[in-house]
N, C-alpha and C positions, 0 to 999 in steps of 0.2 A: 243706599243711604241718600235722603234727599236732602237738599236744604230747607228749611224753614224759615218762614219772613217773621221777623221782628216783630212785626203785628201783632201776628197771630199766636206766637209761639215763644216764649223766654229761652228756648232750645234752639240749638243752631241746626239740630240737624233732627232725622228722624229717627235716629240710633240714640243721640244721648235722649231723647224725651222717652224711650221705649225703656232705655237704661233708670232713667230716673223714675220711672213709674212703677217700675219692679223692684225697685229699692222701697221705693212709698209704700207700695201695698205689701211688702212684707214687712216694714215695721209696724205697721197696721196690726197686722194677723198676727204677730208676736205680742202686741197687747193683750189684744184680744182672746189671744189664748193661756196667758200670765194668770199666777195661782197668787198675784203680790193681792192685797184688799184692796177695794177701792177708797178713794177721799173723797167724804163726801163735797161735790159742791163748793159748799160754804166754807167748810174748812181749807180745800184748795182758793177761791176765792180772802179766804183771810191774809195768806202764807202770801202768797202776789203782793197785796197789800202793803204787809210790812217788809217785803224785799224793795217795793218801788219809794215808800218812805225813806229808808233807810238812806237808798241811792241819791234822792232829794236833799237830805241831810249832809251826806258826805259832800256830794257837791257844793251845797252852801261853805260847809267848811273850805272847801279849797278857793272859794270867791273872795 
């Protein structure tokens, strides 16, 4: 296990980046291979949309 610099690396070491990278690519491959249907696009871009409104709004409210 090595250490990793700051710089180069948001991991401290060479294990948690090995850890975190197997964790990433198998959420990955569990999409990937998901039978759910896809959103298209637009309609995922719509959904963002009025969740980040919304957030906008509530906020105002509590100003």
């Amino acid at each position: 296990m090595s250490k990793l610099s700051p710089i180069e690396s948001e991991f401290a070491t060479t294990e948690e980046a090995e850890t975190h990278d197997a964790w990433f690519r198998a959420k990955v491959q569990a999409a990937l291979d998901s039978k759910e249907p896809c959103i298209p696009h637009d309609e995922a871009m719509a959904f963002i949309k009025r969740k980040m409104e919304a957030k906008r709004a509530a906020r105002q409210l509590d100003e």
